[in-house]
DRENDO-1510 file (C-alpha; in Angstrom, 1 decimal, always signed):
<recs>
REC; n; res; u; v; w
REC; 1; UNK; +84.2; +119.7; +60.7 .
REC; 2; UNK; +85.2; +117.4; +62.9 .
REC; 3; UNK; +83.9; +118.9; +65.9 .
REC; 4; UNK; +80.9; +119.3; +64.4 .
REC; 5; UNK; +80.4; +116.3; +63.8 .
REC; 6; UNK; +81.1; +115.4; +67.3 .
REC; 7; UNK; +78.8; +117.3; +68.2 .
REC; 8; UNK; +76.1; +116.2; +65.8 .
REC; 9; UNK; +76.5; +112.4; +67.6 .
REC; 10; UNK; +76.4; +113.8; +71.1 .
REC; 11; UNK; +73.1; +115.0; +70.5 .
REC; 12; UNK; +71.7; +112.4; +68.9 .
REC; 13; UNK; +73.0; +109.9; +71.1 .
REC; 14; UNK; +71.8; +111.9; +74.2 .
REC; 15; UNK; +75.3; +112.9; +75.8 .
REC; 16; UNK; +75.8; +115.7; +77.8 .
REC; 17; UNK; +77.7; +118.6; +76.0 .
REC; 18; UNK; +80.7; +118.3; +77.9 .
REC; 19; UNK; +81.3; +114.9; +77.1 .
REC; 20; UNK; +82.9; +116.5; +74.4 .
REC; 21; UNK; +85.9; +117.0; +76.4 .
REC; 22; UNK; +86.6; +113.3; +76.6 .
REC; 23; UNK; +88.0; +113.2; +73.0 .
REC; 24; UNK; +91.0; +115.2; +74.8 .
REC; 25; UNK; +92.4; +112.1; +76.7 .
REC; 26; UNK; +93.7; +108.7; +75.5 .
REC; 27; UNK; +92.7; +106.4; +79.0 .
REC; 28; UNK; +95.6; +104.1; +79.8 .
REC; 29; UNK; +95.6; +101.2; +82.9 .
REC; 30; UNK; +93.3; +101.0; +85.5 .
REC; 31; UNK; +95.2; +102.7; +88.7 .
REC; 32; UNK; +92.0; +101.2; +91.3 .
REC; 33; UNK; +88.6; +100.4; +91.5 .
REC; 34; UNK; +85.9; +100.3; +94.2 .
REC; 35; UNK; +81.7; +100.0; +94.3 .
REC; 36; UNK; +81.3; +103.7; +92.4 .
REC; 37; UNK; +83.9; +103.1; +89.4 .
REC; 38; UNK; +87.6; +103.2; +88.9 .
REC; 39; UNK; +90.7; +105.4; +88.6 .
REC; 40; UNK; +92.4; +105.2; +85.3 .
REC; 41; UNK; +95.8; +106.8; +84.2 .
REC; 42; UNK; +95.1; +108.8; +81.3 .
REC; 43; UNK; +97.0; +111.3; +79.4 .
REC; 44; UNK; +95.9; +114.8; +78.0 .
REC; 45; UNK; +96.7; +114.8; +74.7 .
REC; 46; UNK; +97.2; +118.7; +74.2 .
REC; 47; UNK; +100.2; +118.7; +76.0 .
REC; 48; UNK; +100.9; +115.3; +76.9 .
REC; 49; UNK; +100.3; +115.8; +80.8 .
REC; 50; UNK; +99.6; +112.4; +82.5 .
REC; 51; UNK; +96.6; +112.6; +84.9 .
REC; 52; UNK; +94.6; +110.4; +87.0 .
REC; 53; UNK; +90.7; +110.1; +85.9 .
REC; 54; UNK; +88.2; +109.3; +88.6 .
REC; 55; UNK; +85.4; +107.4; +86.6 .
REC; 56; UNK; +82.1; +106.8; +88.4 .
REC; 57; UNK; +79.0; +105.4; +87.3 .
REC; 58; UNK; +75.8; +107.0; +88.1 .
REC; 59; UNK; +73.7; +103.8; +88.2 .
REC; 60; UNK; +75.7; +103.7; +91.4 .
REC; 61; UNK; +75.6; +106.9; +92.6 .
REC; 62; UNK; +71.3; +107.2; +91.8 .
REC; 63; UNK; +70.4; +108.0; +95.4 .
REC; 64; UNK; +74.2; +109.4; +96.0 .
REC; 65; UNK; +74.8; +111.7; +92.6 .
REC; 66; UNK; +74.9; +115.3; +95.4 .
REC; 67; UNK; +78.3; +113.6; +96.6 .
REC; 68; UNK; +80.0; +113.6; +93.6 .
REC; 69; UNK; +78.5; +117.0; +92.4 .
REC; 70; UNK; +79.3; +118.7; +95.6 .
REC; 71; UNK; +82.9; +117.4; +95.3 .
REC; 72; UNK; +83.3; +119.0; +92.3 .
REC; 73; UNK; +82.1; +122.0; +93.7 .
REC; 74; UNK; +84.8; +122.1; +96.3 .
REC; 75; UNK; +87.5; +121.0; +94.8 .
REC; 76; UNK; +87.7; +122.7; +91.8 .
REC; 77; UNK; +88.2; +126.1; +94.5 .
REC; 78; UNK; +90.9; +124.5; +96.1 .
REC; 79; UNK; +94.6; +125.7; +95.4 .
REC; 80; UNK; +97.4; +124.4; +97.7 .
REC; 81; UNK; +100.6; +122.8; +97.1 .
REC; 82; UNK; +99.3; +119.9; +99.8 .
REC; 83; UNK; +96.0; +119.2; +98.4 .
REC; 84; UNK; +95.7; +117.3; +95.2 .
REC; 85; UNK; +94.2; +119.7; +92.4 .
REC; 86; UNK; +91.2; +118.8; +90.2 .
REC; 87; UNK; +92.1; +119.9; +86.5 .
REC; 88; UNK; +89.0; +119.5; +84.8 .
REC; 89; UNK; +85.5; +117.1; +85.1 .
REC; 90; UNK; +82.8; +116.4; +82.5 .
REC; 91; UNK; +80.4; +113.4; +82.3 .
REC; 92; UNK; +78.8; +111.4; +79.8 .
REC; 93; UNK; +75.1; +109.8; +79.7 .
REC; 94; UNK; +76.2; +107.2; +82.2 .
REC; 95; UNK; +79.5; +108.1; +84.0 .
REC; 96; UNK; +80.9; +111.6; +85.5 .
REC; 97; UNK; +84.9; +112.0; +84.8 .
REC; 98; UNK; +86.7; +114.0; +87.6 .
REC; 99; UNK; +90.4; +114.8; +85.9 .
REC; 100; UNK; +93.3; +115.0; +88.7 .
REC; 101; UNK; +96.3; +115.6; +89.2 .
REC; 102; UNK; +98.2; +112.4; +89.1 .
REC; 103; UNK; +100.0; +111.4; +92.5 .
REC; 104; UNK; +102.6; +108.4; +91.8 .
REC; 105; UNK; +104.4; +108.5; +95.1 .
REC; 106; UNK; +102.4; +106.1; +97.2 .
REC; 107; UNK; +100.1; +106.6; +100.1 .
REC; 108; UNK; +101.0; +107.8; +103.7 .
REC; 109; UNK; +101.9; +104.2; +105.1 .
REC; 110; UNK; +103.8; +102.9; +102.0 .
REC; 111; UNK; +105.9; +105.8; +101.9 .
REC; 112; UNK; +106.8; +105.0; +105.3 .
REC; 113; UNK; +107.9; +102.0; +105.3 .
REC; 114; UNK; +109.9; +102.9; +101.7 .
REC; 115; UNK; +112.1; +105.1; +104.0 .
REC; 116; UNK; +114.3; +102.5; +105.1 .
REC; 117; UNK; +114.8; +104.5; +108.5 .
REC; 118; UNK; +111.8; +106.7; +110.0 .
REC; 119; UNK; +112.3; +109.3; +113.3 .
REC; 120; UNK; +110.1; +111.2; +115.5 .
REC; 121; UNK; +111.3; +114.4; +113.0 .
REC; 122; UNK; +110.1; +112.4; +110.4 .
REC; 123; UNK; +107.1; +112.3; +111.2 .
REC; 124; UNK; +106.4; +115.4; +112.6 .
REC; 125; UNK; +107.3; +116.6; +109.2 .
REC; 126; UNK; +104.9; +114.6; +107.7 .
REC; 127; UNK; +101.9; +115.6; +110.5 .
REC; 128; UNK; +102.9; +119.4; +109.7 .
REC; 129; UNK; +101.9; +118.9; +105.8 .
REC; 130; UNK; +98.7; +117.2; +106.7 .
REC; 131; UNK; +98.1; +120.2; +109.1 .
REC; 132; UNK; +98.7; +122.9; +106.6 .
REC; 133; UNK; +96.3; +121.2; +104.4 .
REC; 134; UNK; +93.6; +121.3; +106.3 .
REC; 135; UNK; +94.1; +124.6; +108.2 .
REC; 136; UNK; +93.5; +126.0; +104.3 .
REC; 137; UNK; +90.0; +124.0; +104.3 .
REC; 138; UNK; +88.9; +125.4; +107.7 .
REC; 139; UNK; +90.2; +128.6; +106.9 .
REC; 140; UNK; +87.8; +127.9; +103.6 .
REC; 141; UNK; +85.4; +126.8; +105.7 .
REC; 142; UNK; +85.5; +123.2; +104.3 .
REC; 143; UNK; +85.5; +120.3; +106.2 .
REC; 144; UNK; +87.1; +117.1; +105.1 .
REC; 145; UNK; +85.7; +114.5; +107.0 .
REC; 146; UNK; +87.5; +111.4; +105.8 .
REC; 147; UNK; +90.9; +112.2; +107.0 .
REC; 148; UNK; +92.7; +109.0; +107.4 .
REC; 149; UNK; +96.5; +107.8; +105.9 .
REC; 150; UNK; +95.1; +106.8; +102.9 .
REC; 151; UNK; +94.0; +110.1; +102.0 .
REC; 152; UNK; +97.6; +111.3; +101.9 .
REC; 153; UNK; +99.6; +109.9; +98.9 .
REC; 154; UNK; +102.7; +111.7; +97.5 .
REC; 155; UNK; +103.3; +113.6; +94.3 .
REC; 156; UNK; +106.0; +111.2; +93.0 .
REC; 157; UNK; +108.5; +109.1; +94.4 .
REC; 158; UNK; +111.1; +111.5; +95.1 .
REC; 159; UNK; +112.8; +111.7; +98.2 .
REC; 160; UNK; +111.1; +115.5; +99.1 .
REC; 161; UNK; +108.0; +115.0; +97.2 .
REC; 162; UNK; +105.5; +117.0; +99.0 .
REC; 163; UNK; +102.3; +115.0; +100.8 .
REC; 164; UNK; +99.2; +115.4; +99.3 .
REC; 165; UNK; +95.9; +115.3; +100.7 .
REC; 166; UNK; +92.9; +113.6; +98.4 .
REC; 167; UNK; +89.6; +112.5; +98.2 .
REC; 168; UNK; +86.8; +115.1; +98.8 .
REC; 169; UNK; +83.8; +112.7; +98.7 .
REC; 170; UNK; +82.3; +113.7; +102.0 .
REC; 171; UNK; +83.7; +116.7; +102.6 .
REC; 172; UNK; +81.1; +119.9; +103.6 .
REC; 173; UNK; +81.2; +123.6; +102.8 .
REC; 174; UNK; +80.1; +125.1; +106.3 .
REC; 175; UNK; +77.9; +128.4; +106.1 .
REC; 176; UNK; +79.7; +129.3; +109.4 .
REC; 177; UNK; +81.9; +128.5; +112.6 .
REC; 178; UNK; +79.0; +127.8; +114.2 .
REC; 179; UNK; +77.3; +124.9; +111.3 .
REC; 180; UNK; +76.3; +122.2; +112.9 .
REC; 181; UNK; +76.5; +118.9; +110.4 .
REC; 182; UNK; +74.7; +115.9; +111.5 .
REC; 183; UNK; +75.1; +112.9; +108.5 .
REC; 184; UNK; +76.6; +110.2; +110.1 .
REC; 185; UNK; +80.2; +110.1; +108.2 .
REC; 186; UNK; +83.4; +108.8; +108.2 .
REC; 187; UNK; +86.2; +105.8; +108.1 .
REC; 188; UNK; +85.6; +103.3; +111.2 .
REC; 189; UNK; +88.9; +103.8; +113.2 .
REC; 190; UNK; +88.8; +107.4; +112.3 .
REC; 191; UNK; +85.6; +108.7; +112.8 .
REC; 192; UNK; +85.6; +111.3; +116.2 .
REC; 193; UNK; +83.1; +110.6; +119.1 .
REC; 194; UNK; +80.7; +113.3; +118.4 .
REC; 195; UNK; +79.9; +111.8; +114.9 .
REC; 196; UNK; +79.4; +108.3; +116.3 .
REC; 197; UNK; +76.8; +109.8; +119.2 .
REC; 198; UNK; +75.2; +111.7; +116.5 .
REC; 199; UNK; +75.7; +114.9; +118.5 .
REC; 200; UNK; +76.4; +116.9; +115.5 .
REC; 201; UNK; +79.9; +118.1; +114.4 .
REC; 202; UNK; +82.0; +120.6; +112.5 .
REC; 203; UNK; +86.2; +121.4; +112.3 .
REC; 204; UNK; +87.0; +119.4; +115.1 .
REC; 205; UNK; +86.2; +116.2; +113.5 .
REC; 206; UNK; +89.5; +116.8; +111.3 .
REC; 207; UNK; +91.6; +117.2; +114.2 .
REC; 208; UNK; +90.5; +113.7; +116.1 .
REC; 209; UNK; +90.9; +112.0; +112.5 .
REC; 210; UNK; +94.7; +114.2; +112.5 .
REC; 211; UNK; +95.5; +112.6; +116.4 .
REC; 212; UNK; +94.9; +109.2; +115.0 .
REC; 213; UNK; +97.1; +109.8; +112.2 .
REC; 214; UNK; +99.5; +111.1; +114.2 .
REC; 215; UNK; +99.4; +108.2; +116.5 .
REC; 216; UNK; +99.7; +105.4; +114.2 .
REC; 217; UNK; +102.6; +107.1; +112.4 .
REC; 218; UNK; +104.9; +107.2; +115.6 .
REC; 219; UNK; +103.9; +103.4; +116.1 .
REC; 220; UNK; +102.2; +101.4; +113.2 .
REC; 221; UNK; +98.7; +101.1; +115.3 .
REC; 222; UNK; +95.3; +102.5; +116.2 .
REC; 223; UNK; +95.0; +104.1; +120.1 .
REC; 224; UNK; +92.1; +102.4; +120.1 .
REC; 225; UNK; +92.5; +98.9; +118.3 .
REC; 226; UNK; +92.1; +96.6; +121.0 .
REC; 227; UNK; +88.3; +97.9; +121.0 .
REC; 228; UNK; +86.4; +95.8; +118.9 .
REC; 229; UNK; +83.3; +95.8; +121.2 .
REC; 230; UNK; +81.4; +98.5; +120.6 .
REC; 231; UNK; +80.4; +99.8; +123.9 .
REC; 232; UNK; +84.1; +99.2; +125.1 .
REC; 233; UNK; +84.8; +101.4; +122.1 .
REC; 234; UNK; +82.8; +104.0; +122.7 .
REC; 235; UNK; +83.6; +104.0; +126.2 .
REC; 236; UNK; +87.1; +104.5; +125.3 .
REC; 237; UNK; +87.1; +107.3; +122.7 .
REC; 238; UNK; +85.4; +109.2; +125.2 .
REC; 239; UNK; +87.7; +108.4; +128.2 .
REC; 240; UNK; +90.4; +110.4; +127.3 .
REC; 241; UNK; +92.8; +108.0; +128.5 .
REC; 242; UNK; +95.3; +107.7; +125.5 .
REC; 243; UNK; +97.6; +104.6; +126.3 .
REC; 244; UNK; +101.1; +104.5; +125.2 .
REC; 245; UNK; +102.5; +101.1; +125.4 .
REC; 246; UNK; +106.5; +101.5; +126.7 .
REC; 247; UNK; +107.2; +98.8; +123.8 .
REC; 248; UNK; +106.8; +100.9; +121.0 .
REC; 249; UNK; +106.6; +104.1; +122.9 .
REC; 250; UNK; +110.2; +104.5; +124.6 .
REC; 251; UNK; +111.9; +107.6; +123.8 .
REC; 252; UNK; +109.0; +109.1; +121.9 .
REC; 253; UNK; +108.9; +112.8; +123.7 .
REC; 254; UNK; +106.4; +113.8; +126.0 .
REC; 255; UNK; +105.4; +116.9; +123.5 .
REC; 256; UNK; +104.1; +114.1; +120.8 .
REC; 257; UNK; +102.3; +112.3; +123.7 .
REC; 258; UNK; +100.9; +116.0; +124.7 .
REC; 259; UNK; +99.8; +116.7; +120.6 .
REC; 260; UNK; +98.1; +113.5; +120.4 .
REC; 261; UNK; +95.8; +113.7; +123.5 .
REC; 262; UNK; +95.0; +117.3; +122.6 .
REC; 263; UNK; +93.8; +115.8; +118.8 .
REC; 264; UNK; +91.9; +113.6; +121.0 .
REC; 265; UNK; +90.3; +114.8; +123.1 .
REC; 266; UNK; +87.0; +113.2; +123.4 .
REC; 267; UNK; +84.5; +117.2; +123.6 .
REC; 268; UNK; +85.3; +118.7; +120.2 .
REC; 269; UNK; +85.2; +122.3; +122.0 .
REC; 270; UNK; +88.5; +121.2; +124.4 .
REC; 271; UNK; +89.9; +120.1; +121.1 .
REC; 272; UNK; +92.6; +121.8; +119.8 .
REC; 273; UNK; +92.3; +124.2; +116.6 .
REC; 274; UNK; +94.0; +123.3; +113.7 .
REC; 275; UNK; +96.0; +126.7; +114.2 .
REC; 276; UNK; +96.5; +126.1; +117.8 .
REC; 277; UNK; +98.1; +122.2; +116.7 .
REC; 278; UNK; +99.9; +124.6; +114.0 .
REC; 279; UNK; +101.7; +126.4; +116.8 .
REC; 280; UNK; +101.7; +123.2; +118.9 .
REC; 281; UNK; +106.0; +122.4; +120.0 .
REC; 282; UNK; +105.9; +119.4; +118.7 .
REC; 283; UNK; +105.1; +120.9; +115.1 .
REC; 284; UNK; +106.9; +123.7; +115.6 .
REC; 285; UNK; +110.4; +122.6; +117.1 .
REC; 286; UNK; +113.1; +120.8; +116.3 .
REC; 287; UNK; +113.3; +117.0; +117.3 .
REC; 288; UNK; +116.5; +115.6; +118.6 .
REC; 289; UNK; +115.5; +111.9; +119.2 .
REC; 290; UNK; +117.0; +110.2; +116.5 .
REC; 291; UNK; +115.4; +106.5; +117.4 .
REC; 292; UNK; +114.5; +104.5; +114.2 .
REC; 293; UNK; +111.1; +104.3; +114.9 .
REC; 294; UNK; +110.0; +101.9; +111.5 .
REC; 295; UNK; +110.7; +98.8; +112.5 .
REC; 296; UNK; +107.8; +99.6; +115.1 .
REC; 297; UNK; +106.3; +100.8; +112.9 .
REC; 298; UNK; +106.4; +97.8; +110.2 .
REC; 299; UNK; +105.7; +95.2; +113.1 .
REC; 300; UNK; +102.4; +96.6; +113.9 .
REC; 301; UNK; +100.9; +97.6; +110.7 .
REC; 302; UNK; +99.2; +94.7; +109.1 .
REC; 303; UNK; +96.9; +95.8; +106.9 .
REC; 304; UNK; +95.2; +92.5; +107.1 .
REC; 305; UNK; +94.8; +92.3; +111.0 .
REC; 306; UNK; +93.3; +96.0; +110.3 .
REC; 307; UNK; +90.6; +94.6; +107.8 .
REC; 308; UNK; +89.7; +92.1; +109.7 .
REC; 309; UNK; +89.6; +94.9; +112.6 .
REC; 310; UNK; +87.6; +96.8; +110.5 .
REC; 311; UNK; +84.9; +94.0; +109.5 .
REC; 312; UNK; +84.4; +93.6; +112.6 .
REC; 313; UNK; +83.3; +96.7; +113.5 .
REC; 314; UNK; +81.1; +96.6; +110.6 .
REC; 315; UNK; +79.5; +94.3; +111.9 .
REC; 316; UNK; +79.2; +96.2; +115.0 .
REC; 317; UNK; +77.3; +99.1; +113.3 .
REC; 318; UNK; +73.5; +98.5; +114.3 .
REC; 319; UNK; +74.0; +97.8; +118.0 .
REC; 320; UNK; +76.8; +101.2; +118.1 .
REC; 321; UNK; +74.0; +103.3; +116.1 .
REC; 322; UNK; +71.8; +101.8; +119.0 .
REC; 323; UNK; +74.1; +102.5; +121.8 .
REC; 324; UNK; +74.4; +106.1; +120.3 .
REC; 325; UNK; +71.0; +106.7; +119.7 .
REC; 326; UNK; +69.7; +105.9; +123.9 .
REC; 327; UNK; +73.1; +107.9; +125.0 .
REC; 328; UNK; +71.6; +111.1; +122.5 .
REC; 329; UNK; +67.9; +110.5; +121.8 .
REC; 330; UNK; +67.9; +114.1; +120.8 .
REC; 331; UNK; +70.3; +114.1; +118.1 .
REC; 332; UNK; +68.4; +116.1; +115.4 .
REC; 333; UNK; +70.3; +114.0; +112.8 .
REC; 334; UNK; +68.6; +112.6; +109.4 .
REC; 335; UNK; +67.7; +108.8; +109.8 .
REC; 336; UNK; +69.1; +108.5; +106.3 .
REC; 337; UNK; +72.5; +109.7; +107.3 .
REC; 338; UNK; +73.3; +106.1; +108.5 .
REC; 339; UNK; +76.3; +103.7; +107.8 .
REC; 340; UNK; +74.1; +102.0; +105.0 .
REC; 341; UNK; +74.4; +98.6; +107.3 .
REC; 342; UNK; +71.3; +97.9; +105.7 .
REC; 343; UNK; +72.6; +97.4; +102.1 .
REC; 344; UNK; +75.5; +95.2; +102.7 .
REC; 345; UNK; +78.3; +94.4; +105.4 .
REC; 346; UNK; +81.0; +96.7; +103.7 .
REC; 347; UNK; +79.2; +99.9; +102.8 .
REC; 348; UNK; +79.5; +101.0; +99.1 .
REC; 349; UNK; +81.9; +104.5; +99.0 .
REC; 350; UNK; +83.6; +106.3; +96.7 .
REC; 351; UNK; +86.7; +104.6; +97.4 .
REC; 352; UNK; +86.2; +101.4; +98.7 .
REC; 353; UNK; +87.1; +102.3; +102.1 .
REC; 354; UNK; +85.3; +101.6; +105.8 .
REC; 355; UNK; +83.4; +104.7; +105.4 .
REC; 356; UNK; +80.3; +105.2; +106.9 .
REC; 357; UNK; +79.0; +107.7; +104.5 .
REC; 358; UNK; +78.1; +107.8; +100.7 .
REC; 359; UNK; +76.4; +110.8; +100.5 .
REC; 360; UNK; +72.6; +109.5; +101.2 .
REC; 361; UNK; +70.3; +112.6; +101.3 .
REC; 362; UNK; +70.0; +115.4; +103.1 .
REC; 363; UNK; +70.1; +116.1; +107.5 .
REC; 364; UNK; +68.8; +119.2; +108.9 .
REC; 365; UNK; +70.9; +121.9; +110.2 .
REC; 366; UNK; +72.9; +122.7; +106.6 .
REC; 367; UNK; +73.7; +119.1; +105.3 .
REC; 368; UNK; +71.5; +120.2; +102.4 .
REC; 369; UNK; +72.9; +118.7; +98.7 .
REC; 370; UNK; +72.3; +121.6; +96.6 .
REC; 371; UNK; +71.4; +122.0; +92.8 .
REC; 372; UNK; +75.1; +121.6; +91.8 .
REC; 373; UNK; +75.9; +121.8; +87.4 .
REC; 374; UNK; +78.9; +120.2; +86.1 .
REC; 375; UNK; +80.7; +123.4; +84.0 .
REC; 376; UNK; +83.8; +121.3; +82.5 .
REC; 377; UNK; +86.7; +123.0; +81.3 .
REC; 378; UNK; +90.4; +122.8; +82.2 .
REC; 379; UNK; +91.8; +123.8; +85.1 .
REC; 380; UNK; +95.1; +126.0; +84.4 .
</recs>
């Protein structure tokens, strides 16, 4: 009776039928919010399970509402222990509700400087999970896109809780190897050099993202943070020349020097694979530097000094699009695939971060939103 009755006021109030699902969760506190909505903690009241609830409002989304369909329809395929599972997803009139697993261990960064003592093994550890997780999507032929340290949050807080990768806002289903995406996309300080000359890009735009990770956890900074003109900027990323200041770099071995210029190198075809980085030694050996490499680490990462970094660059965007656009007239990319500078100087993403994406419509060459439905159901 009473779901009938339910469903009696979903239709007469004009909700979608799967907002019946929503009568399974009790929504607890707000976990963070951004332009597109919030994260709640919620709990699934069949079994008790706590879970984190991506709410977004589509009066924000009303020239972005592809993005959130297609992440659905990636995520819900995805099953590794690295990657953070979506359980379920329905929507109301005005909001879609993507159900997750709930992380509680703290991103990438935090974690880090939790351990209380942080070596070159350490990290390697940590690069390996990332790398698993994303040799699973290119063996899917998914593309991430927005790989950057706040994408990887832990399960829990445990000492051996497994690294999880999130947010799937931007990622890309590639018809083939040989796909060509051209939507300009991306975290500023992230983003590889092919997306920023709008020369089109595929897998190896996870790898650069990987080699700045990878850098900035040996050391606490960007390789390219003293940058913040843009034609400096762009001449560096395509230099090749990654420096390794002795201060912070001492004892660091030449093998995780040799991983991170092969992440980054500037043509994505010299790039390394992500099976190639797999089978890379400084993944697959054993490290016996035992230099405590955090209080590097702490010194140099000041999230502050990094927004106003990132601000900056912002405000860069019009005269780098520029720059790109006379170095690669020819791009072939969609002049709505841009870094929205024309809305507002942060650009509005899924979650609040420098990206340079939210989904606007469609580019040529197989960055085509498709006619996505929203199933619901629960995700065993």
């Amino acid at each position: 009776m009473a779901s009938a009755i339910r469903g009696m006021w979903h239709h007469l109030s004009q909700q979608p039928e799967s907002y019946e699902r929503k009568h399974y969760y009790t929504f607890g506190r707000v976990l963070g919010a951004g332009t597109f909505g919030e994260v709640r903690e919620a709990i699934f009241n069949p079994d008790g399970r706590r879970v984190a609830v991506k709410v977004i409002r589509k009066t924000a989304v009303t020239t972005d509402e592809q993005m959130v369909l297609k992440e659905i329809d990636i995520v819900r395929h995805l099953h590794h222990p690295n990657i953070v599972k979506l359980l379920d997803w329905f929507e109301s009139k005005d909001k879609y509700y993507l159900v997750f697993q709930l992380c509680t261990g703290g991103e990438l960064f935090q974690k880090i400087c939790d351990y209380g003592r942080f070596t070159e093994e350490d990290a390697a550890r940590l690069i390996r999970c990332g790398f698993e997780s994303i040799a699973y999507l290119h063996r899917h032929n998914i593309v991430h896109r927005d790989i950057k340290p706040e994408n990887f949050i832990f399960l829990d807080s445990s000492v051996d809780a497994p690294l999880m990768l999130a947010d799937f806002g931007i990622a890309r289903i590639m018809k083939s190897d040989d796909e060509v995406l051209h939507t300009m996309c991306g975290s500023l300080g992230y983003v590889a050099p092919e997306v920023m000359l709008r020369q089109g890009h595929g897998k190896p735009v996870d790898i650069w993202s990987m080699g700045v990770v990878t850098f900035s956890s040996l050391c606490g900074y960007s390789p390219f943070w003293k940058y913040e003109e843009p034609r400096a900027l762009m001449l560096a990323i395509q230099s090749d020349n990654i420096e390794f200041d002795e201060r912070y770099w001492w004892g660091i071995s030449e093998a995780a020097k040799d991983f991170i210029r092969n992440c980054l190198r500037s043509n994505p075809h010299e790039r390394m694979t992500v099976e190639q980085a797999l089978l890379h030694p400084w993944l697959s050996a054993k490290h016996d530097n035992a230099r405590d490499l955090l209080p590097g680490v702490i010194e140099n990462f000041n999230a502050r000094a990094t927004l106003r970094r990132a601000v900056l660059k912002l405000q860069a965007v019009n005269r780098i699009r520029k720059l790109s656009t006379s170095h690669n007239s020819d791009s072939g990319g969609s002049s709505n695939g841009s870094f929205n500078s024309n809305k507002s100087d942060a650009p509005p993403t899924y979650d609040e971060s420098n990206q340079m994406e939210a989904g606007q419509s469609a580019a040529p060459n197989g960055d085509q939103p498709a006619n996505y439905s929203i199933p619901g159901g629960w995700a065993k």
